[in-house]
Every structure is written in C-alpha cells, then in structure tokens.
N, CA, C and O atoms as a GROMACS GRO file, in nm:
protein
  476
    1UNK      N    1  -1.509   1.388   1.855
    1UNK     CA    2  -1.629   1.453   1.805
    1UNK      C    3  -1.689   1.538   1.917
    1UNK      O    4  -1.714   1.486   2.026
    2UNK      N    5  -1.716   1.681   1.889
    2UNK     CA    6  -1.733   1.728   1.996
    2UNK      C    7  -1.949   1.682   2.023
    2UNK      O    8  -2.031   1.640   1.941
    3UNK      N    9  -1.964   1.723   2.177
    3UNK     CA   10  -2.089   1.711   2.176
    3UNK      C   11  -2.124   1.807   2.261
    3UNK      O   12  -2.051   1.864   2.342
    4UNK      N   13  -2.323   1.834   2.224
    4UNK     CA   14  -2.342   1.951   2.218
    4UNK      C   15  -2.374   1.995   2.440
    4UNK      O   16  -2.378   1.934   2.546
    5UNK      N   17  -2.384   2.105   2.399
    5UNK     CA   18  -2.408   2.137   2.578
    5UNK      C   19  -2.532   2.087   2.598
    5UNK      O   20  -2.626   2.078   2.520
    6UNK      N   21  -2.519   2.045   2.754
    6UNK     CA   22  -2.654   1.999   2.814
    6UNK      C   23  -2.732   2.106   2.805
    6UNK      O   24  -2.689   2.220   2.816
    7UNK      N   25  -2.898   2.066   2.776
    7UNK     CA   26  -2.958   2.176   2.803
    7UNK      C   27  -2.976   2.248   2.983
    7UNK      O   28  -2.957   2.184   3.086
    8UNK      N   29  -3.011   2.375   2.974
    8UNK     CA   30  -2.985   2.395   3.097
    8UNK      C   31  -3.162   2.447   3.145
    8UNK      O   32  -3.240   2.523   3.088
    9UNK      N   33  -3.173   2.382   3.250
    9UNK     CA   34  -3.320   2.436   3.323
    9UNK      C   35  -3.322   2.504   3.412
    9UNK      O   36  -3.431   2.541   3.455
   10UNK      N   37  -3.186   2.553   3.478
   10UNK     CA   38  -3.206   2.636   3.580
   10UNK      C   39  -3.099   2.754   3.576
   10UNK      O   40  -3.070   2.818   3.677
   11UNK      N   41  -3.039   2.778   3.444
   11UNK     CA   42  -2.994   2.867   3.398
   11UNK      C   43  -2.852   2.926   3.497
   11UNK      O   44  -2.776   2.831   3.513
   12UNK      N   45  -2.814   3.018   3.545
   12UNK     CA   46  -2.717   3.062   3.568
   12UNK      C   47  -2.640   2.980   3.693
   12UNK      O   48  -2.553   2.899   3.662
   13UNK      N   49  -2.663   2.994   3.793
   13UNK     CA   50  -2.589   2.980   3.916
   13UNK      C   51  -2.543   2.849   3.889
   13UNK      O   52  -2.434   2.817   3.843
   14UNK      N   53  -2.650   2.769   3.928
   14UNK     CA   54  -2.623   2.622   3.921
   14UNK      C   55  -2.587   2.555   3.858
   14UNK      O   56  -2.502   2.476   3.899
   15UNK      N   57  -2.649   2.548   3.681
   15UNK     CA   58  -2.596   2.546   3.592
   15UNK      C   59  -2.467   2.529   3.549
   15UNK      O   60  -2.396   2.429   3.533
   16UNK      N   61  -2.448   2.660   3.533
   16UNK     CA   62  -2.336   2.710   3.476
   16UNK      C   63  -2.184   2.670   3.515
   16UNK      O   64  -2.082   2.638   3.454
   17UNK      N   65  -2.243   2.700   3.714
   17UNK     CA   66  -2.096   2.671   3.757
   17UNK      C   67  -2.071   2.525   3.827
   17UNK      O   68  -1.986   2.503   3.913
   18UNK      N   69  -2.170   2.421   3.768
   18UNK     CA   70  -2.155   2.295   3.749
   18UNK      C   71  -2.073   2.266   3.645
   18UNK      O   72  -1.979   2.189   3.665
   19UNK      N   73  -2.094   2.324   3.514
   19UNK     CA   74  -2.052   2.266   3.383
   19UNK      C   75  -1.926   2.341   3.392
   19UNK      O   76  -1.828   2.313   3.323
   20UNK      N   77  -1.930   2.450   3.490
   20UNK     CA   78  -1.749   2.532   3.464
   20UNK      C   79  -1.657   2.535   3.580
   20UNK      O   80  -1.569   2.620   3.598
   21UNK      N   81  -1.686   2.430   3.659
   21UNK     CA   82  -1.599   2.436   3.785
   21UNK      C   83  -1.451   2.368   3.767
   21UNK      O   84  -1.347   2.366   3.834
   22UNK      N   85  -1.505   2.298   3.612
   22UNK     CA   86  -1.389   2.168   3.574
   22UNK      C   87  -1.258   2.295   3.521
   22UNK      O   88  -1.137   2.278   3.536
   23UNK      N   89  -1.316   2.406   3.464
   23UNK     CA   90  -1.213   2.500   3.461
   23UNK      C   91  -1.162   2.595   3.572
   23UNK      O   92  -1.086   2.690   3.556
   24UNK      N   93  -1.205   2.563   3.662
   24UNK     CA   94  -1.162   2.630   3.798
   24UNK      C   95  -1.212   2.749   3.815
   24UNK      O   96  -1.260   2.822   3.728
   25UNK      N   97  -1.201   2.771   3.932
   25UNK     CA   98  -1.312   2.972   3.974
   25UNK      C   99  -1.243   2.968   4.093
   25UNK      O  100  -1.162   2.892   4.146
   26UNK      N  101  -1.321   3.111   4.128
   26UNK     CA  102  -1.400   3.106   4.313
   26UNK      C  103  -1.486   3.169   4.255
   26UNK      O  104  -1.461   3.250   4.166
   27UNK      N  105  -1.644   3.130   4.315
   27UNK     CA  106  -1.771   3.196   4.277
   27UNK      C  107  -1.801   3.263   4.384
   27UNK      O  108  -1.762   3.254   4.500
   28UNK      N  109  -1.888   3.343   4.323
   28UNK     CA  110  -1.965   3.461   4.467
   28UNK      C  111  -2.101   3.462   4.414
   28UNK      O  112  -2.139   3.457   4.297
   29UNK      N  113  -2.168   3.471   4.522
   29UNK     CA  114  -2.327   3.454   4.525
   29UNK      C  115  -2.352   3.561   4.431
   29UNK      O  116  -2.279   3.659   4.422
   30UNK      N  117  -2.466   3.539   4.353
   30UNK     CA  118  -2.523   3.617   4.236
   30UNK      C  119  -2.569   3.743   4.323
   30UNK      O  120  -2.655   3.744   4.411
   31UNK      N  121  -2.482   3.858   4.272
   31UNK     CA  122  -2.576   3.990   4.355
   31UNK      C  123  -2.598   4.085   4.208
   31UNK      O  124  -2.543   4.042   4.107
   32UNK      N  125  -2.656   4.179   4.203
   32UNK     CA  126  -2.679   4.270   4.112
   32UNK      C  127  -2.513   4.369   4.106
   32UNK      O  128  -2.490   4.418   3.996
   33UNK      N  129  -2.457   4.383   4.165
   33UNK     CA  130  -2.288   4.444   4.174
   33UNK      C  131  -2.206   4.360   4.174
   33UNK      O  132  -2.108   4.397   4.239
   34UNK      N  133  -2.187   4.195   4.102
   34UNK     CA  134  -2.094   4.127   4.094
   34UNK      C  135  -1.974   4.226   4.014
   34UNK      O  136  -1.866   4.269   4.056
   35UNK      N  137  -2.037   4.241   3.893
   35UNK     CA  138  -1.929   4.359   3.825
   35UNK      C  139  -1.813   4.426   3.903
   35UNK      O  140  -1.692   4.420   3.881
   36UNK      N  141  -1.881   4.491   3.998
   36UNK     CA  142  -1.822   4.591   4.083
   36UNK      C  143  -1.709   4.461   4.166
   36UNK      O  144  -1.587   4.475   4.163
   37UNK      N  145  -1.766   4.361   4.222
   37UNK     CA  146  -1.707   4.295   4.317
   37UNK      C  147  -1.585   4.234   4.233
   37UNK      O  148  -1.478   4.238   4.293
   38UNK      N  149  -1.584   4.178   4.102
   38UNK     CA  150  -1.456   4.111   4.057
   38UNK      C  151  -1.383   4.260   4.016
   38UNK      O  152  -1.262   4.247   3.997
   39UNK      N  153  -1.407   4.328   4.008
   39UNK     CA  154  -1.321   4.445   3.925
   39UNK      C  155  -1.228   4.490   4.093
   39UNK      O  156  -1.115   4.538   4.102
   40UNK      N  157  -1.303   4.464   4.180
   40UNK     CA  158  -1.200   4.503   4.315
   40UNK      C  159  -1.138   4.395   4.369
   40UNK      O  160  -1.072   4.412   4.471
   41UNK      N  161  -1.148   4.268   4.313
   41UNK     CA  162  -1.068   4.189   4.358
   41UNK      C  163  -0.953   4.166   4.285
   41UNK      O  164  -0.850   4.123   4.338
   42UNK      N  165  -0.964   4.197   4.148
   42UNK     CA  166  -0.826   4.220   4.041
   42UNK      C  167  -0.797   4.321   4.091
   42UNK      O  168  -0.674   4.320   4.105
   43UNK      N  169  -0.853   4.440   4.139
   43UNK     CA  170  -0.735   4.566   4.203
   43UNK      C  171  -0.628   4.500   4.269
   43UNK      O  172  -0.511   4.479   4.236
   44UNK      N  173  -0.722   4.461   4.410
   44UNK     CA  174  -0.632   4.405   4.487
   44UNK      C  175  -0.531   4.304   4.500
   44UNK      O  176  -0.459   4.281   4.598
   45UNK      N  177  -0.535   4.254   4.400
   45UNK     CA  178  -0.439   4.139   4.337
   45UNK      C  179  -0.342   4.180   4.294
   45UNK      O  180  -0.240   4.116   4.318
   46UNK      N  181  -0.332   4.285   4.225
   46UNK     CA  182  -0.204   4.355   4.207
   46UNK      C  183  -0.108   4.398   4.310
   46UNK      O  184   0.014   4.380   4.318
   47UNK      N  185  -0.192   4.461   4.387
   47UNK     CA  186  -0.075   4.475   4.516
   47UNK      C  187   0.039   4.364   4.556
   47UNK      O  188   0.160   4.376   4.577
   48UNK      N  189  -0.051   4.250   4.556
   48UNK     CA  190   0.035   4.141   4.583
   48UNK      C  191   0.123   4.047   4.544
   48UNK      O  192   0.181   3.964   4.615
   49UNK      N  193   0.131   4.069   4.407
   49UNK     CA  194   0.111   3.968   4.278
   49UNK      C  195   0.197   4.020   4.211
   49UNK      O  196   0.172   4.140   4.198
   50UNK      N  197   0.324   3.977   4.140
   50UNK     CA  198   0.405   4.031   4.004
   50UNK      C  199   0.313   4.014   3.898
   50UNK      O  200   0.264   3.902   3.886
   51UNK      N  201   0.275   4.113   3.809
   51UNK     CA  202   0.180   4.047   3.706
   51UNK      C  203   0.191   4.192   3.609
   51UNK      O  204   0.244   4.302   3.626
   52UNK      N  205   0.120   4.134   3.511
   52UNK     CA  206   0.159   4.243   3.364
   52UNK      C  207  -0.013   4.237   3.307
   52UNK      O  208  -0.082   4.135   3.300
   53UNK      N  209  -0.055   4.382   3.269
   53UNK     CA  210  -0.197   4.398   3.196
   53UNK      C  211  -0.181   4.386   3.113
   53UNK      O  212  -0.093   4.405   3.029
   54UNK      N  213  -0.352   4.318   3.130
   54UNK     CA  214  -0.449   4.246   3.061
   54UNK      C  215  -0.544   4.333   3.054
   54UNK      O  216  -0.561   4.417   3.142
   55UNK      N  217  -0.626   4.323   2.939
   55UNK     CA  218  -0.726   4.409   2.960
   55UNK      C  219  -0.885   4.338   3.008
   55UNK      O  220  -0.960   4.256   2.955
   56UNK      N  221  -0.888   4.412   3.125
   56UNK     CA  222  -0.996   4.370   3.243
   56UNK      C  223  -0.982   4.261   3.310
   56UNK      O  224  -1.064   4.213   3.388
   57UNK      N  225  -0.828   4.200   3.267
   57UNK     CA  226  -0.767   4.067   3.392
   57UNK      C  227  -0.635   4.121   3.431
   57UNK      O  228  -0.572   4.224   3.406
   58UNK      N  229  -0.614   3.982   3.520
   58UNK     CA  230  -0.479   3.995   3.573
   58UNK      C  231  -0.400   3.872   3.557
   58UNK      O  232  -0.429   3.762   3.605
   59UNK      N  233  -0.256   3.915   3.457
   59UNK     CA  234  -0.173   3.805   3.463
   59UNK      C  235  -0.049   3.766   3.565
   59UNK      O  236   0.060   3.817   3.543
   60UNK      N  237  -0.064   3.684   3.666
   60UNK     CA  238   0.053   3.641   3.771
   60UNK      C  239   0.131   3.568   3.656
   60UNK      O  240   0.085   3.488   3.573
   61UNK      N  241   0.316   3.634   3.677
   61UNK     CA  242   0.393   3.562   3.660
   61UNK      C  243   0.475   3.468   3.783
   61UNK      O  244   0.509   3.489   3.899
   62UNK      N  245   0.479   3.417   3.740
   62UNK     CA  246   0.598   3.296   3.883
   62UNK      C  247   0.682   3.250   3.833
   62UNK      O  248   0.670   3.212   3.717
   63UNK      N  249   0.820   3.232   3.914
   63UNK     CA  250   0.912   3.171   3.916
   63UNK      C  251   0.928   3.042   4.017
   63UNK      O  252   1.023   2.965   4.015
   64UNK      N  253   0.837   3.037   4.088
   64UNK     CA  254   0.828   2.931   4.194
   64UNK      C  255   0.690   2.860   4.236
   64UNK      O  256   0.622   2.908   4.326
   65UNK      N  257   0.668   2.791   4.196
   65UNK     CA  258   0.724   2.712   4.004
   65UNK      C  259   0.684   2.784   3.928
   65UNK      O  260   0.588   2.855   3.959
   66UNK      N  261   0.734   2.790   3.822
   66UNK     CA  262   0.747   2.840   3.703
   66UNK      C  263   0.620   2.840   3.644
   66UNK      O  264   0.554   2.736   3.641
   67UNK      N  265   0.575   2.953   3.594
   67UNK     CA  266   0.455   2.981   3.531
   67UNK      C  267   0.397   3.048   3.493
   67UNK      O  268   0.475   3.135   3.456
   68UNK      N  269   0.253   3.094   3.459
   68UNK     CA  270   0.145   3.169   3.399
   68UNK      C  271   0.012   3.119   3.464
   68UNK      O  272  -0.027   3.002   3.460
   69UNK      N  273  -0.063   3.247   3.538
   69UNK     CA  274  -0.188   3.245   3.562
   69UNK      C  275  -0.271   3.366   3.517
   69UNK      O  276  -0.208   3.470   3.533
   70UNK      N  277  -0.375   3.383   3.473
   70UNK     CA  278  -0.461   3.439   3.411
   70UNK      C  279  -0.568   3.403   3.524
   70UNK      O  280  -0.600   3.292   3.566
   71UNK      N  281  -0.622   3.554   3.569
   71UNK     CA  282  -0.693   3.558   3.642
   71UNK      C  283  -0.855   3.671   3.644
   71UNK      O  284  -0.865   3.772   3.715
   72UNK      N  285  -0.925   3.637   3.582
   72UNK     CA  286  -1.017   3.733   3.511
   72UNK      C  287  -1.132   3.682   3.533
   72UNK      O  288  -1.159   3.566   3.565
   73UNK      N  289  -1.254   3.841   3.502
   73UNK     CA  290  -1.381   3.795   3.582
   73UNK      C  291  -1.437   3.704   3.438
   73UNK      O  292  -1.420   3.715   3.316
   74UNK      N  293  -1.533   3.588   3.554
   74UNK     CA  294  -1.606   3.572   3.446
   74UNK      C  295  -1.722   3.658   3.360
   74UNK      O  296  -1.774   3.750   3.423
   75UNK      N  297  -1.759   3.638   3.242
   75UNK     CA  298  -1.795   3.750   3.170
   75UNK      C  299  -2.001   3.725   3.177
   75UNK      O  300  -2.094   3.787   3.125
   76UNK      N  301  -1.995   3.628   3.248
   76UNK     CA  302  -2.133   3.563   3.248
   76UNK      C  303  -2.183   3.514   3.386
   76UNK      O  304  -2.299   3.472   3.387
   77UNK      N  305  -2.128   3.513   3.480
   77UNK     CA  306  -2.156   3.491   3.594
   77UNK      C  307  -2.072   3.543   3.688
   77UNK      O  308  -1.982   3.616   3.646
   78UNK      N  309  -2.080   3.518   3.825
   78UNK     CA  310  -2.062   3.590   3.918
   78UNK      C  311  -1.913   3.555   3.987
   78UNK      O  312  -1.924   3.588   4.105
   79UNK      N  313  -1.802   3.513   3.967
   79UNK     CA  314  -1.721   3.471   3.978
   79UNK      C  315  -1.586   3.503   3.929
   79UNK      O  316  -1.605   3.574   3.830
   80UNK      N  317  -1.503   3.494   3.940
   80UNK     CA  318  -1.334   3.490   3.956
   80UNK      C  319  -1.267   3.346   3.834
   80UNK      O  320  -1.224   3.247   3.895
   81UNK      N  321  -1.262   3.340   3.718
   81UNK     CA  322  -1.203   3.246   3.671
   81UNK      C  323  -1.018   3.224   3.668
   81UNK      O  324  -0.959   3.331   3.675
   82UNK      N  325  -0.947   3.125   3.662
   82UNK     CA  326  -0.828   3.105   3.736
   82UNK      C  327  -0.772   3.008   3.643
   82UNK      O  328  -0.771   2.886   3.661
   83UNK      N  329  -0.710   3.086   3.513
   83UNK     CA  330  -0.646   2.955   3.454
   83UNK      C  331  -0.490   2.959   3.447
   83UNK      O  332  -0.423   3.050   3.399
   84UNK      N  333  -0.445   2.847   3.502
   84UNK     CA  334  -0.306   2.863   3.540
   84UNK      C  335  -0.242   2.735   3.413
   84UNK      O  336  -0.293   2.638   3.356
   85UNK      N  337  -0.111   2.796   3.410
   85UNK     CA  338  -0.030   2.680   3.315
   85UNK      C  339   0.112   2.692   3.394
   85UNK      O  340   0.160   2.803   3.416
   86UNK      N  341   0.169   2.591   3.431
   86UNK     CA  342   0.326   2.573   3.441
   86UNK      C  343   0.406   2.431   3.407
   86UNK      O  344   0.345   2.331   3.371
   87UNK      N  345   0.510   2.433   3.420
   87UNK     CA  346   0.605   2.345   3.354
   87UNK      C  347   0.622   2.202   3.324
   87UNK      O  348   0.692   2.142   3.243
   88UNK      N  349   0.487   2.145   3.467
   88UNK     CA  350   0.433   2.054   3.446
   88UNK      C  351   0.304   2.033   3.517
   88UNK      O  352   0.258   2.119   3.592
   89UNK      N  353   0.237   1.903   3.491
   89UNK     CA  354   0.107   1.892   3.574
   89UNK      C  355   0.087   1.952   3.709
   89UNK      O  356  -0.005   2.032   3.730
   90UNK      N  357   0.191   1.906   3.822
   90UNK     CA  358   0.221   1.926   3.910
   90UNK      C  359   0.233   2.125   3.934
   90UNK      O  360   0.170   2.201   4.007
   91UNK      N  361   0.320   2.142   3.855
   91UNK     CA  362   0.357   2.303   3.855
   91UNK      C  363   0.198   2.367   3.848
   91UNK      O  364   0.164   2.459   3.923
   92UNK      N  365   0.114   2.312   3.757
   92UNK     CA  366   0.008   2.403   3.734
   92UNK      C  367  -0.069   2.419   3.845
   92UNK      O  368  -0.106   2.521   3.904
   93UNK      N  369  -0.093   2.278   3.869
   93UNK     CA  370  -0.192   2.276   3.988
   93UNK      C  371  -0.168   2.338   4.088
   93UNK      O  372  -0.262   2.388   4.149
   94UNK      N  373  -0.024   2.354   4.139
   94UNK     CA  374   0.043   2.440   4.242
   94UNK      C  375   0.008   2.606   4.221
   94UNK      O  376  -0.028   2.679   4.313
   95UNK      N  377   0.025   2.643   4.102
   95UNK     CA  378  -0.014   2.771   4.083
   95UNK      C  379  -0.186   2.779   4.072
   95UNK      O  380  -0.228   2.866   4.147
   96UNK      N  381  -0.239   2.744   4.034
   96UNK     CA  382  -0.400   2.662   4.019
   96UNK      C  383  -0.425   2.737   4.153
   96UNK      O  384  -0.474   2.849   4.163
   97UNK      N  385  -0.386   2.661   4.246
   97UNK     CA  386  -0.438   2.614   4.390
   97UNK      C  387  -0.368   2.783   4.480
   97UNK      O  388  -0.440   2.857   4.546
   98UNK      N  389  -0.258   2.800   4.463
   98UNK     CA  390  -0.209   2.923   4.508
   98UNK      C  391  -0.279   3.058   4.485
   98UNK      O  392  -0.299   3.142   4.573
   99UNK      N  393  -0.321   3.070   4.336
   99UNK     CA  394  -0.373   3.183   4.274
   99UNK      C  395  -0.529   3.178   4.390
   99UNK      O  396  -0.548   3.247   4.490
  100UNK      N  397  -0.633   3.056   4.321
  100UNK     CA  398  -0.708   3.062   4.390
  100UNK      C  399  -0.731   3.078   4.550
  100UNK      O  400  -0.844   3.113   4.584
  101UNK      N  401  -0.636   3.057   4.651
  101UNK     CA  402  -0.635   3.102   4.765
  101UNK      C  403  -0.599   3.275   4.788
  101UNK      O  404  -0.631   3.353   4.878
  102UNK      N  405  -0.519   3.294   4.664
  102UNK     CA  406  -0.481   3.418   4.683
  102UNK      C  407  -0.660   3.518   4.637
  102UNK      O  408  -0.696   3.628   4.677
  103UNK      N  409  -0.712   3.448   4.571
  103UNK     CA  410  -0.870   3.521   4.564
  103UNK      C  411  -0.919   3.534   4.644
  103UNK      O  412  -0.968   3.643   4.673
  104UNK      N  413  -0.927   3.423   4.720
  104UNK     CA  414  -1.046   3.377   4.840
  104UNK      C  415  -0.962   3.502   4.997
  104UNK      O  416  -1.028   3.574   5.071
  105UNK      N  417  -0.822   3.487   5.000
  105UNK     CA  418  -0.776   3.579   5.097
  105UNK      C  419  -0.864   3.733   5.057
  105UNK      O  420  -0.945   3.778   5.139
  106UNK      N  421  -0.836   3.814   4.907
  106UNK     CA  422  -0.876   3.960   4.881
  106UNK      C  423  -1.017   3.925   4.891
  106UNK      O  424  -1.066   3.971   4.994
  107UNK      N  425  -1.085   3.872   4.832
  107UNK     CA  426  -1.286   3.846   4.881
  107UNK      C  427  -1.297   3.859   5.044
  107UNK      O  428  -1.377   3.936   5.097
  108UNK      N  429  -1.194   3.765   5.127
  108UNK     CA  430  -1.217   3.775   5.254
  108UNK      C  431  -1.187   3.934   5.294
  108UNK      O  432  -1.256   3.992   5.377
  109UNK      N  433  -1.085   3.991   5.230
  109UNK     CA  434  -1.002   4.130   5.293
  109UNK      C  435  -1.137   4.209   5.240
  109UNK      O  436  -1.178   4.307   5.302
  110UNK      N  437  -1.187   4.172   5.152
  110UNK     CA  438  -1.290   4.263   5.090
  110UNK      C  439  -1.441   4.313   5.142
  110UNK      O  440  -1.499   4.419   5.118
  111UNK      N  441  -1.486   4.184   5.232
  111UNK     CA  442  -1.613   4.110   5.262
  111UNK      C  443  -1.691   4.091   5.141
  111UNK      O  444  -1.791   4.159   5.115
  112UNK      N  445  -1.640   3.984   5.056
  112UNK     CA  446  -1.708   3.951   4.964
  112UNK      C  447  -1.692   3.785   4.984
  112UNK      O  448  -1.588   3.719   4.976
  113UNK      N  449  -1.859   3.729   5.017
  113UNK     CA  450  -1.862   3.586   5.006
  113UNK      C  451  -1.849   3.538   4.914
  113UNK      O  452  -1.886   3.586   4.807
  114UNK      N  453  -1.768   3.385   4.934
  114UNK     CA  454  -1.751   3.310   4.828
  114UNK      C  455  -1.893   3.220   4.876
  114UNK      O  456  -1.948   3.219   4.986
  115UNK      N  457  -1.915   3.175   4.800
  115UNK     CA  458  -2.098   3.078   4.758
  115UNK      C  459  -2.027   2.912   4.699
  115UNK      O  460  -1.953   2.894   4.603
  116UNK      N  461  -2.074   2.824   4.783
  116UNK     CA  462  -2.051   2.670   4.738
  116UNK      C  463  -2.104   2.656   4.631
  116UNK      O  464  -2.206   2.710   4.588
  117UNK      N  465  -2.011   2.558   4.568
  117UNK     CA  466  -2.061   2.474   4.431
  117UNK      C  467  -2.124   2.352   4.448
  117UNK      O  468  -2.104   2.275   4.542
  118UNK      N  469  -2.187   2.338   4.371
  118UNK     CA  470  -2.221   2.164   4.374
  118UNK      C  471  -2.090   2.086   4.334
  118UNK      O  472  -1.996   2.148   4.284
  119UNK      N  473  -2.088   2.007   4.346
  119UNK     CA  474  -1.964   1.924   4.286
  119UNK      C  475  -1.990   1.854   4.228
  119UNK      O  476  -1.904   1.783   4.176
   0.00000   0.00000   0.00000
C-alpha cells in the first residue's frame, strides 16, 4: 500500500534531497544558474563516455560490467540524478558508483561545487 509523502517544512534543498538521495545524485548548492550548471556537465560527459541521446540526458552504455546508466538533470532541484541498472546487484552499484565519480570529476573540471547531504 503505497503511503503518502512526508509533509515538507523546509521545502527544497533539504527536503527534497533527503527523501531523494535513496535514488542517488551528486547535488550542487542551490544557485539561480543550476540549469546552466547540469546542462554543462552532460556536455562534458560525452566526451568521455560511450553513450546514445536522450533528450536533455545522457545515456552511458558499458560493457564492463555490463549495463545502462541514465544520467540527467534533476528537473526540480539542483543536482545530477544517476540511475544505473546492470546484470546484477553488484554490476549496478559498480556502474552507480563509477557514473557518479565520473560527475563529481566534470563539476570538479568545471568549478562547480558539489554541496553535502544529510544522510
């Protein structure tokens, strides 16, 4: 039975990327040009990345391990969402964990801070 969302009192930052960290990110501090900032970090992802368009993401394919990552801004906050699938638990998380470093490297190449989560 599904149940309903917590209400939220402090609305975006905290919020949000409390209740959405369980789907994985890298977040960046709320600026008025987040827009601008994820749209240049999917540029730069391409350079590096085998991957096939999406419209306004980026899909990594892999062979090592085997997989699918989907890598696109979030559409509501300030952040990089990162959903990876491969062949098994193990496979995903590997791509999971890869993709997301591969963000945090182009933010760094970029000078764009990543901002802590609560956990």
């Amino acid at each position: 039975m599904p149940k309903p969302r917590r209400e939220k009192q402090n609305h975006l930052i905290y919020a949000d990327v409390v209740d959405s960290k369980s789907k994985a990110g890298v977040w960046m501090g709320e600026r008025a040009s987040f827009r601008d900032k994820q749209g240049r970090i999917l540029e730069a992802l391409k350079d590096r990345t085998d991957w096939v368009s999406l419209e306004g993401a980026v899909m990594v394919i892999s062979t090592e391990p085997a997989g699918l990552t989907v890598i696109a801004p979030n559409p509501t906050l300030p952040g990089v969402i990162v959903l990876s699938d491969g062949g098994s638990p193990a496979a995903s998380a590997r791509l999971q964990a890869d993709a997301e470093d591969q963000v945090r490297a182009v933010m760094a190449e970029l000078g764009i801070a990543e901002e802590e989560t609560a956990a």
